[in-house]
N, C-alpha and C positions, 0 to 999 in steps of 0.2 A: 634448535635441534636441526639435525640434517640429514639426509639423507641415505639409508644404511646401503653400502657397496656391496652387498651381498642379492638385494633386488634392484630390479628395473625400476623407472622411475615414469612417471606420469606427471605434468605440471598444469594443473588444474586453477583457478581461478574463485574468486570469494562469489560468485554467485554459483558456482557448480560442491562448494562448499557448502554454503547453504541450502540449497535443494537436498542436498546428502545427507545433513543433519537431520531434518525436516524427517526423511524417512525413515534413517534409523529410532527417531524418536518415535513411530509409529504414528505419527500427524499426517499422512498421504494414505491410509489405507483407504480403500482396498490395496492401492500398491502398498509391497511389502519387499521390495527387492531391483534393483536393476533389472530393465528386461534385457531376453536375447533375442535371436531375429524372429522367431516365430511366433514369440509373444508381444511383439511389437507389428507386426502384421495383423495378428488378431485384435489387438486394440485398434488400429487403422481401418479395417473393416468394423466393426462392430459397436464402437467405441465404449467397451465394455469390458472390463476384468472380473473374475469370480462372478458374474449377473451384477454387475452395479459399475456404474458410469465413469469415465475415466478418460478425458478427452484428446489426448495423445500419449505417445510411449516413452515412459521413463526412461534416457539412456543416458549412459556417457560416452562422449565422441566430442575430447579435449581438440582446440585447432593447434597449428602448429607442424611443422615439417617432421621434427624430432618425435613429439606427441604420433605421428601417423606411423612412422619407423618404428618407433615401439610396439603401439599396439600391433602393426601386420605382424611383428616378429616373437609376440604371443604364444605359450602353448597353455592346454587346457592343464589348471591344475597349477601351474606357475603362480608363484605369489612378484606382486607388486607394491610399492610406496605410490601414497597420491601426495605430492608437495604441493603447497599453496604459499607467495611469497616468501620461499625459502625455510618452511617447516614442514614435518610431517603431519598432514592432515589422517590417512590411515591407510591402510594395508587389506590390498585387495587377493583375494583366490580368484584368477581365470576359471570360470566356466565357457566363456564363447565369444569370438571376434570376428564384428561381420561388417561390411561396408553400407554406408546409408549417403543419401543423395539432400546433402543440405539445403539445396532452394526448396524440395518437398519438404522437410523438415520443417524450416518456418512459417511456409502455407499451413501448416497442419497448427502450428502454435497461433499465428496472424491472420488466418484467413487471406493473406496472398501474401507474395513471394517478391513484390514488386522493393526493389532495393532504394527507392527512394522514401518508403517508412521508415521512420528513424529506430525502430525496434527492431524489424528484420533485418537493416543493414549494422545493428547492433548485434544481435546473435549470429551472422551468417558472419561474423570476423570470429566471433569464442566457437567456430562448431566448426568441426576436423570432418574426412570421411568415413573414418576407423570410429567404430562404437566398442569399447569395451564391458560384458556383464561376466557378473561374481557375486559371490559373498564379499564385505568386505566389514572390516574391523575400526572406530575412530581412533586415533592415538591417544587421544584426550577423552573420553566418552564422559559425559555431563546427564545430568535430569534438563528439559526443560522447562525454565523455571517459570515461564508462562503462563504453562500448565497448572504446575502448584497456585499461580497466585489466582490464579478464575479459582481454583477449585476453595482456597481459604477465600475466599469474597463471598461464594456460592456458601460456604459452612456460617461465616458469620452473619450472615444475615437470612439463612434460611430457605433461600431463591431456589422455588418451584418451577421460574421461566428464564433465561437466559437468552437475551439478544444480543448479535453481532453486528457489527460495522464495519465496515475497510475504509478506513480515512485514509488522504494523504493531507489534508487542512495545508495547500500552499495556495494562502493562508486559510486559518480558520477564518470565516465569513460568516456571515448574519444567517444565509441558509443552511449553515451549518448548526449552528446552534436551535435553528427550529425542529431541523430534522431531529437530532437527538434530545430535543425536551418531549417530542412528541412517539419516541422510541418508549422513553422513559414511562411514557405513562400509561405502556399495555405490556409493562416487562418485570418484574424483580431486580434483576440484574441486565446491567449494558457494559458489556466489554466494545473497546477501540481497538482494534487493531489498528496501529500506528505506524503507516506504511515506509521506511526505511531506503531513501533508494544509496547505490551505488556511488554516486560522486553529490557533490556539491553545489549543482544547479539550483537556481532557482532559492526556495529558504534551505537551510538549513536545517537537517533535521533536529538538534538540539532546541533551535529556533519554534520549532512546530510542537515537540514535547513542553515545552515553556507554557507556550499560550494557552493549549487543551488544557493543562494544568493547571493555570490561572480561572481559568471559564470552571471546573468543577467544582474547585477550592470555594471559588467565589460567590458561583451563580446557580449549583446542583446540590442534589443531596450526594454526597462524593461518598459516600458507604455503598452506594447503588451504582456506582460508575468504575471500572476498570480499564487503565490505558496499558496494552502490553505492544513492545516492538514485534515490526513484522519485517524482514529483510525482502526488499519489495524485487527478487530476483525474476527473470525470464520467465518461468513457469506461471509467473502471475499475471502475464502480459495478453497482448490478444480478444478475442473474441470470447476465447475458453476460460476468460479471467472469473466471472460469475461461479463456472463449477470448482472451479480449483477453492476460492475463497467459501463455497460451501463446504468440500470436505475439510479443508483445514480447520474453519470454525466448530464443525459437528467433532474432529477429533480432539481439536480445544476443549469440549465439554457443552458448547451450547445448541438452542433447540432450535434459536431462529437465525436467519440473515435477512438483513434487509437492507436492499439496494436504493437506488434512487430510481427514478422514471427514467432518468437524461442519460443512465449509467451506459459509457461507448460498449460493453459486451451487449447489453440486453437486446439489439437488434431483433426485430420482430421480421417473423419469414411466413407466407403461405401455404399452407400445405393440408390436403385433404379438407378443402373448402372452411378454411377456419382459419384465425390468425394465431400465430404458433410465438415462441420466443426459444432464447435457448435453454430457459427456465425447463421447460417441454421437455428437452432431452436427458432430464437428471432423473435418471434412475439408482433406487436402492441406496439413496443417501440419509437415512433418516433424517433430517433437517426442513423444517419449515422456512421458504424464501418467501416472504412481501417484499412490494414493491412500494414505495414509497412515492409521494406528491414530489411533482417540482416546483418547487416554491421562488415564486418572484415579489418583488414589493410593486404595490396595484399605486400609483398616485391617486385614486379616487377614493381606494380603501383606506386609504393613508396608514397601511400595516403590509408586514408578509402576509401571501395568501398561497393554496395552491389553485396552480391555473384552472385543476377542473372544476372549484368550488366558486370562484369571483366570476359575476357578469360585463367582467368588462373587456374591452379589447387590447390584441397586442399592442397597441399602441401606449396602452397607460401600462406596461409592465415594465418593469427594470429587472433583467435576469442577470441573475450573481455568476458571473463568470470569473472563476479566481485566477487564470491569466491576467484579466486585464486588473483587475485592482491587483495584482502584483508588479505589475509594470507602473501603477501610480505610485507603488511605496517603493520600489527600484529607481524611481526619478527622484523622490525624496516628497512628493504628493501626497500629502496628508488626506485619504481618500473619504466620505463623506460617512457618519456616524451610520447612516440606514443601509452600508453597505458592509460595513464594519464594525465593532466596537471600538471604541475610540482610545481605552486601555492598551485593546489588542494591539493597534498600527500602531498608537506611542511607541511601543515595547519593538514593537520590528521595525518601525525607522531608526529607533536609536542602537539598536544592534549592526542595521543595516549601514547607517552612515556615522560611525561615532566620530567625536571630535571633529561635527560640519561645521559650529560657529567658532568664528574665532574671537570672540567676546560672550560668552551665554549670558555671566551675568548682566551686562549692562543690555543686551537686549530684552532678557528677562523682564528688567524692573521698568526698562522706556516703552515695555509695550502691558503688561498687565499691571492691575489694581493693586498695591501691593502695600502691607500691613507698617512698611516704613524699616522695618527690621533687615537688619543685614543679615542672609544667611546663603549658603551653597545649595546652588537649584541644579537636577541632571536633568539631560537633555527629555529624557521620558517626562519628566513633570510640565519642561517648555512647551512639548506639542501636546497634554491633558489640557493644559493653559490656554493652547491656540485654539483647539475644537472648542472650547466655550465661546469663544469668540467668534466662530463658525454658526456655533446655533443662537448667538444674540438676534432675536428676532423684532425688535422692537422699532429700528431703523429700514426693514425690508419689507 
């Protein structure tokens, strides 16, 4: 589809797509609309829409030279096209067009402005001066189906209590799996939000839906578990990542969020002789936030533990940092079982480096025990094979 010669055009981007859906689906209330400059002021000051919490202003302010010519050349009441890779996304009514100063912009989303963070020098390229608010219409309008599948999770099984997550599992890791057994077992229901980014970095996200799916099928009671995608756009980014990810979950349907201790928004600030978090400044959100242990493996405990509950020192902890056990399965480093499940990395090395040997069988059968039978082994089975051989402990 393309777009109609009769309006102006706007060309918007799949994360200003998203955001946009997000609200027409009614999942960002209290916002319910684009703002214009004066409700975009008043949320800058007060950080609050209708009495309830709202940590920056909704706008759109597409970048782009043409994008800026358009919107200055605006009148109130003008209908517009929003196109996103060459379709109509939808159809906006002009009510107001006003200039905003993009370095304040992403301090307000980042807590600074500094262009060597890879998130603000990422939005300060998609964010124009021209902000345009309206009414606006999708071409396509959908149910989110998100919504529907919490809400049939919550009927079939009854669920009085609903917990949230925000995963990205790159990768899913060993404290990953603690954390949500131990969600499990003060909840009814545990919905994943399965955070979705943008490009291709790092796993892929089809790679990351695999594994969670594996881990519940396998290892959960999975009538008690729900994975839905989350399109992990700008809005989510930031300091103000914690509030965003409560309203959206509360407008999901559920009652709680729970974060990690280590999670980069939860910064703790002092203020009126007390220590404060941003947790502090959520107003009128009906949603309950715990804060959840960080969980490292103690060598003395010889288990996960959280730090606050083991008497041992930083020295015996190994903290799960999923950068670097992703730069062990990126070198093709089969990373060790107490860091990982050993399933899990088979399955992401072999996606990660397919077709590495150039003989599997004859390595196969010259390096394990093997029943004498000829038969085709894939590379996932090769490295289940290896980790045994990793935890042969009888020679160490």
């Amino acid at each position: 589809m393309t777009s109609s010669r009769k309006n102006k055009t706007l060309y918007i981007d799949k994360e200003a797509t998203s955001a946009l859906e997000l609200l027409k689906n009614g999942l960002l209330n209290p916002v319910t609309a684009l703002m214009g400059e004066k409700q975009s002021q008043e949320v800058l000051t007060t950080g609050l829409i209708n009495g309830q919490t709202f940590p920056f202003p909704f706008i759109l302010a597409p970048s782009g030279h043409k994008n800026e010519q358009t919107i200055e050349s605006l009148k109130k009441g003008e209908t517009i096209t929003l196109v996103c890779e060459g379709e109509n996304f939808a159809t906006l009514i002009v009510d107001e067009t006003f200039q905003i100063d993009p370095a304040l912009r992403t301090k307000h989303i980042y807590g600074t402005d500094d262009l060597s963070h890879p998130g603000v020098l990422a939005t300060r390229k998609r964010l124009g001066v021209w902000a345009v608010s309206g009414e606006y219409e999708l071409t396509t309008p959908s149910t989110n189906e998100n919504v529907l599948t919490i809400q049939r999770a919550k009927e079939r099984i009854n669920a009085k209590r609903t917990t949230s997550l925000f995963m990205a599992l790159n990768p899913l890791h060993r404290a990953h799996e603690r954390l949500i057994r131990q969600t499990l077992d003060t909840t009814d229901l545990l919905v994943i939000f399965l955070l979705k980014p943008y490009n291709n970095t790092n796993l892929h996200y089809d790679i990351r839906k695999e594994t969670i799916e594996f881990f519940i099928n396998n290892f959960l009671p999975k009538n008690r578990v729900v994975v839905v995608p989350l399109e992990n756009s700008y809005i989510f980014a930031g300091y103000n990542e914690i509030i965003i990810d409560a309203i959206v979950a509360k407008n999901h349907g559920c009652d709680v969020l729970k974060v990690g201790r280590n999670h980069a928004g939860l910064g703790m600030f002092y203020d009126y002789d007390s220590n404060k978090s941003i947790i502090d400044k959520v107003i009128g959100i009906d949603i309950e936030i715990q804060i959840a242990s960080e969980y490292v493996y103690c060598d003395e405990c010889t288990t996960l533990v959280g730090k606050e509950t083991c008497p041992h020192g930083q020295h015996h902890h190994i903290s799960y940092h999923a950068d670097s056990i992703l730069e062990l399965l990126e070198l093709g480093i089969l990373p060790p079982a107490v860091l990982i499940r050993k399933e899990i990395s088979s399955y992401i090395l072999s996606k990660l480096l397919p077709n590495r040997f150039k003989n599997l069988e004859k390595l196969y059968y010259n390096t394990f025990a093997v029943e004498g039978l000829l038969k085709e082994h894939t590379e996932q089975e090769f490295y289940l094979e290896l980790m045994k051989l990793y935890q042969t402990t009888s020679l160490t």
